[in-house]
C-alpha positions as CSV (number, residue, x, y, z in Angstrom):
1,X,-15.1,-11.4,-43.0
2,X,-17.0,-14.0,-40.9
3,X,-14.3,-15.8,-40.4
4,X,-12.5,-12.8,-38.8
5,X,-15.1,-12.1,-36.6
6,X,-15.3,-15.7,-35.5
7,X,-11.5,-15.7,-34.7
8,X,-11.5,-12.1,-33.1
9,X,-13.9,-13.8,-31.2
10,X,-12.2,-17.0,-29.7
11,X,-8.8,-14.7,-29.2
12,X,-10.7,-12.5,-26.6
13,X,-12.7,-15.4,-24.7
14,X,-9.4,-17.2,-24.5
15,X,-7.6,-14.2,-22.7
16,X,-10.4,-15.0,-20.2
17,X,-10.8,-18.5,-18.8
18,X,-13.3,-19.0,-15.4
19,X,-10.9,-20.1,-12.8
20,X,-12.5,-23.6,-11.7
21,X,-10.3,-22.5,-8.5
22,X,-11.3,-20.3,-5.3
23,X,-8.4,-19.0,-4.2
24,X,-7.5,-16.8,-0.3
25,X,-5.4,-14.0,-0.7
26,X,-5.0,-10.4,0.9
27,X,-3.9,-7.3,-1.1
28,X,-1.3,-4.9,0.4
29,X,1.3,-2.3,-1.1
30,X,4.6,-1.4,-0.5
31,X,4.3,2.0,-1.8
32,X,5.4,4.6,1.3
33,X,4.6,7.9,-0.1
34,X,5.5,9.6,2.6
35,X,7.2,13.3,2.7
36,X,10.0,14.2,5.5
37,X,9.0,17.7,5.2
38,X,7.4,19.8,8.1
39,X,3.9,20.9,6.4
40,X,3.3,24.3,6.3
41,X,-0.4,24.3,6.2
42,X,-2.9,22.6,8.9
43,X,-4.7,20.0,6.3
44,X,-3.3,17.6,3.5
45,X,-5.8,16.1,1.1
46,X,-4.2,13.7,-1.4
47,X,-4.8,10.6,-3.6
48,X,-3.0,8.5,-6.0
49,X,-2.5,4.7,-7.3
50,X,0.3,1.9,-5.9
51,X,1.1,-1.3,-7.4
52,X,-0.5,-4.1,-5.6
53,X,1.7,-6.5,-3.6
54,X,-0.6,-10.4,-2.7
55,X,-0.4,-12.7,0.7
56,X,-1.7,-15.9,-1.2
57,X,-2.8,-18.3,1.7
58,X,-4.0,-20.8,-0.4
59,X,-4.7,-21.4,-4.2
60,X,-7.8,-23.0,-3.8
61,X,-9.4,-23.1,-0.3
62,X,-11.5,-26.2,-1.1
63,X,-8.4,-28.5,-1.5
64,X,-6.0,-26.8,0.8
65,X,-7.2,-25.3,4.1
66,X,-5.8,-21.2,4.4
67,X,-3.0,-21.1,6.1
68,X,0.3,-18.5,6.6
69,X,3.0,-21.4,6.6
70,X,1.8,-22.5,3.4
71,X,1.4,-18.8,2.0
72,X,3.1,-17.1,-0.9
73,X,3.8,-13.5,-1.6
74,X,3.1,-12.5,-5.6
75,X,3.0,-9.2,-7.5
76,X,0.5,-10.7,-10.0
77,X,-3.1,-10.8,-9.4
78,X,-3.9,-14.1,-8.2
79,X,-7.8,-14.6,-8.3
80,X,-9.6,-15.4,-11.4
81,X,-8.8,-13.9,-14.5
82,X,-12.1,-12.6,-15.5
83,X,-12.5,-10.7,-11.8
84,X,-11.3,-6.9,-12.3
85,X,-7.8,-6.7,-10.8
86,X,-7.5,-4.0,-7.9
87,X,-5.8,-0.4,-9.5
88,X,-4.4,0.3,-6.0
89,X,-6.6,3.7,-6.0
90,X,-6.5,5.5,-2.7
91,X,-7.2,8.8,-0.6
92,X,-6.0,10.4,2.6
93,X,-6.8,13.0,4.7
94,X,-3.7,14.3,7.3
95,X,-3.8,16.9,10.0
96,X,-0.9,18.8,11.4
97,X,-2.6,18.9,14.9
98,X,1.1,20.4,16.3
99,X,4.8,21.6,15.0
100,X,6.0,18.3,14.6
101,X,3.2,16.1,14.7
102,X,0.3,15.0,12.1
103,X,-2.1,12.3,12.4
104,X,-4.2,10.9,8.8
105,X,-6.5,8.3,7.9
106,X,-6.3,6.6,4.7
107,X,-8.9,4.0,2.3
108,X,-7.0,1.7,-0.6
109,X,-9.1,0.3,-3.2
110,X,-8.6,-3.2,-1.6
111,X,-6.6,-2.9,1.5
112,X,-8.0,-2.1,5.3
113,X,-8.8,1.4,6.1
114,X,-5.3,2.8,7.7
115,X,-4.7,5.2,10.6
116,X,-1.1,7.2,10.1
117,X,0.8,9.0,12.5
118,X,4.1,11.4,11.3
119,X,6.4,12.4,13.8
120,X,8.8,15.2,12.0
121,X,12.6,15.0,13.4
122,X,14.6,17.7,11.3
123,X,14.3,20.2,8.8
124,X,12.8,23.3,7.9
125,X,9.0,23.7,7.2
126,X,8.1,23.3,3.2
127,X,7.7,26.5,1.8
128,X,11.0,27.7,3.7
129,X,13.1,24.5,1.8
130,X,15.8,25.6,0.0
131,X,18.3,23.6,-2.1
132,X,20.8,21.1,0.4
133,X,18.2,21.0,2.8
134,X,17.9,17.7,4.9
135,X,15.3,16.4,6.5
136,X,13.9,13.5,8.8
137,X,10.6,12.1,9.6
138,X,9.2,8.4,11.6
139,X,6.1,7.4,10.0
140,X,3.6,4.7,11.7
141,X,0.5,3.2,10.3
142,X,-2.0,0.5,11.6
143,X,-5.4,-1.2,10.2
144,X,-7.4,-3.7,10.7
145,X,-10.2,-5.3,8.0
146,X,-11.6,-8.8,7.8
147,X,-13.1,-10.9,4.8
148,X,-14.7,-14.3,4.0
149,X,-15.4,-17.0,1.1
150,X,-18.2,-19.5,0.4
151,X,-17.5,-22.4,-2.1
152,X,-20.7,-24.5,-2.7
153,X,-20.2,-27.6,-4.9
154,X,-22.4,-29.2,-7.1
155,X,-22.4,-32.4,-4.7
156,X,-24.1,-30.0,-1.7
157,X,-20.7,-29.6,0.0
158,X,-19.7,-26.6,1.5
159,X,-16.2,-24.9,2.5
160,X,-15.9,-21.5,4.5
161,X,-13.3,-20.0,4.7
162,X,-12.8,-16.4,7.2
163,X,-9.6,-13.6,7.6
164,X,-9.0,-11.4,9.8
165,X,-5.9,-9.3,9.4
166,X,-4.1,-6.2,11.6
167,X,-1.5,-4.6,9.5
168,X,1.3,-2.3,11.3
169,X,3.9,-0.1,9.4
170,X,6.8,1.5,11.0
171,X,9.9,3.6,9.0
172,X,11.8,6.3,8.5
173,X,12.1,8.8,5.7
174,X,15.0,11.0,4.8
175,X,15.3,14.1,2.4
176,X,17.1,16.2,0.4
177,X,16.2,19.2,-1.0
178,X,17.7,19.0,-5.0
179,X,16.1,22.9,-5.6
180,X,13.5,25.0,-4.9
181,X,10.6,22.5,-6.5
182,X,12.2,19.2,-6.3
183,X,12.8,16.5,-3.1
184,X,14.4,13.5,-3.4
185,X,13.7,11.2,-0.2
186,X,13.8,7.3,0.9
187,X,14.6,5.0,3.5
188,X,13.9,1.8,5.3
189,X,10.8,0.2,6.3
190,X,9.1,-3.0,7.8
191,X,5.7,-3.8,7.2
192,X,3.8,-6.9,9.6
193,X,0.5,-8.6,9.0
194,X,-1.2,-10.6,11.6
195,X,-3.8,-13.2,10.0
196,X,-6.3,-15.1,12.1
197,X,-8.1,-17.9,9.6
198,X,-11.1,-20.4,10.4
199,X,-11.8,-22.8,7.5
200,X,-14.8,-24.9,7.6
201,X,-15.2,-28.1,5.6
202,X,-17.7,-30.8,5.3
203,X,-15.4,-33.9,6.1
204,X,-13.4,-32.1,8.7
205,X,-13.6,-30.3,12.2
206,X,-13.6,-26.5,11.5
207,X,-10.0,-25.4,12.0
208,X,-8.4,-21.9,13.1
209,X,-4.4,-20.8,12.4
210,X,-2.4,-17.8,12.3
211,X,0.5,-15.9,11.1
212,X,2.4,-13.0,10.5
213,X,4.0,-12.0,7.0
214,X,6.9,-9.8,7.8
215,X,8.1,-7.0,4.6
216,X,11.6,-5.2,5.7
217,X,12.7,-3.2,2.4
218,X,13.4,0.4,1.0
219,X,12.0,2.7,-1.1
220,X,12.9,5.8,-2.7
221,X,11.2,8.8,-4.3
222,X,11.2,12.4,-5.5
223,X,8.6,14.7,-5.2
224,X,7.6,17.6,-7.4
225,X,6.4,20.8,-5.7
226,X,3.9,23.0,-8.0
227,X,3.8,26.3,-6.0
228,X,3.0,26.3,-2.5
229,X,0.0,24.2,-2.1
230,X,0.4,21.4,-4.7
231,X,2.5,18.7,-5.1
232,X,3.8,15.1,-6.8
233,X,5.8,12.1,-5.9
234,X,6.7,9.0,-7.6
235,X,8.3,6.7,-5.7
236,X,9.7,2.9,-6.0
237,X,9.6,0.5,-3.6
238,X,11.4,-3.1,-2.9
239,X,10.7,-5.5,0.3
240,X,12.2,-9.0,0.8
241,X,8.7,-10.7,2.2
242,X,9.3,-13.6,5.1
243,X,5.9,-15.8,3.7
244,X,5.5,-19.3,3.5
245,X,7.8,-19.1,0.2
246,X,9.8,-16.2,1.2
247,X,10.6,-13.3,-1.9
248,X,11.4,-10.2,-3.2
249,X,8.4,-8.0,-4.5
250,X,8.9,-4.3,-5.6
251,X,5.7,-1.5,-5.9
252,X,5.8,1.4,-7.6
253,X,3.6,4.6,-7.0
254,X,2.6,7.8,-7.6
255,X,0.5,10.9,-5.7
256,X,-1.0,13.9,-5.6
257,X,-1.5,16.5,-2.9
258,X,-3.1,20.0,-2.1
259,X,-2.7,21.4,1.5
260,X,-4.4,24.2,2.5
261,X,-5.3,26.3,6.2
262,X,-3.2,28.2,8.1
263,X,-0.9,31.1,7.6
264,X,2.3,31.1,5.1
265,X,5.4,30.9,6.9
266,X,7.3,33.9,6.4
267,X,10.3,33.6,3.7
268,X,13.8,32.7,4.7
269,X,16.3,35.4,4.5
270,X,19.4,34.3,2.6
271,X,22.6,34.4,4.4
272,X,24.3,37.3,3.8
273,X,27.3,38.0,1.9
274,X,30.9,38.2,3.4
């Protein structure tokens, strides 16, 4: 039985070895979770999880200086293996502050805190959606957030390392109504992070670079309506990044949302018969 215990014990500490490394890296998602939909009511509170998408710019900022050139673009979690990874957990606010128009305001678990802006093209308000119904919407988003790392060696050397990054969104979503409780939507997107980096090393000047990492890709999604305040989506997204090592990275998604205020739109007559 000791000898069990002793084993059980060496399996778990080797799933978790300190990374000797300090590695610079950013955390975004590709997840749009976005409704083309006119809402019906004047606020929209939701919140939900997306898979994590990772601007590496560099694997270890004590050997190699941060930098966008050199960056790479991962889905796996690239920091030490005994940190907790991010769940991509996140809430949102929106307001409908006219027909057409709704502003929100966003927090991820690890990303910057995001303004939104939905501008709603075609198609009928929400509750009055019936089965073949089409619909259109432009969605923006913009946020900015900064972060730094200290790396003290054992010699008294000292490397800094500082990020700032604005992140802007712009896409459109398309939708089709499949019946009475169910949406299917998608379309394109492209997603574009600025990086300015200053990197400070003991046997160096300090140093300051920049970037943008560009994401054009698609996504698409359906979207479960519970009666007429509640609602699902689940959604799968796919970008081709242009990084320093330039790749394909996919997200997937899921949300929940409750809207409430204002007055229920009067029922749609069906057409009548001939």
């Amino acid at each position: 039985m000791r000898h069990l215990l002793a084993l059980a014990v060496l399996l778990v500490a080797g799933c978790c070895t300190p990374n000797g490394q300090t590695p610079i890296f950013a955390e975004t998602t590709l997840a749009r979770l976005e409704l083309p939909e006119r809402p019906t009511k004047i606020v929209r509170l939701s919140a939900g999880g997306a898979g994590s998408t990772w601007y590496v710019l560099s694997r270890d900022h004590v050997t190699d200086a941060p930098a966008v050139a050199q960056s790479e673009v991962t889905e796996d979690y690239p920091g030490d293996p005994c940190d907790e990874e991010s769940l991509g957990l996140f809430g949102r606010v929106d307001v409908c502050l006219a027909k057409r128009l709704s502003f929100g305001y966003s927090r991820r678990e690890k990303g910057p805190p995001m303004g939104h802006a939905t501008l709603y093209l075609a198609g009928p308000e929400r509750e009055r959606a019936r089965a073949g119904d089409f619909s259109l919407a432009l969605t923006g988003a913009w946020g900015q957030d900064d972060a730094g790392e200290t790396t003290e060696l054992s010699n008294g050397d000292t490397y800094r390392s500082h990020w700032n990054r604005k992140q802007r969104d712009l896409g459109l979503v398309a939708g089709v109504r499949a019946g009475s409780s169910v949406l299917i939507y998608g379309g394109p997107y492209r997603l574009r992070t600025n990086f300015s980096i200053d990197h400070e090393r003991p046997d160096a000047l300090p140093q300051s670079s920049g970037g943008t990492i560009t994401a054009t890709g698609w996504h698409i999604g359906i979207s479960l309506f519970a009666g007429r305040n509640h609602s699902w989506l689940l959604e799968y997204s796919r970008a081709s990044v242009d990084a320093g090592n330039d790749d394909s990275v996919s997200n997937n998604g899921f949300k929940y949302q409750l809207e409430f205020g204002g007055k229920s739109p009067a029922p749609r007559r069906k057409p009548a018969a001939t």
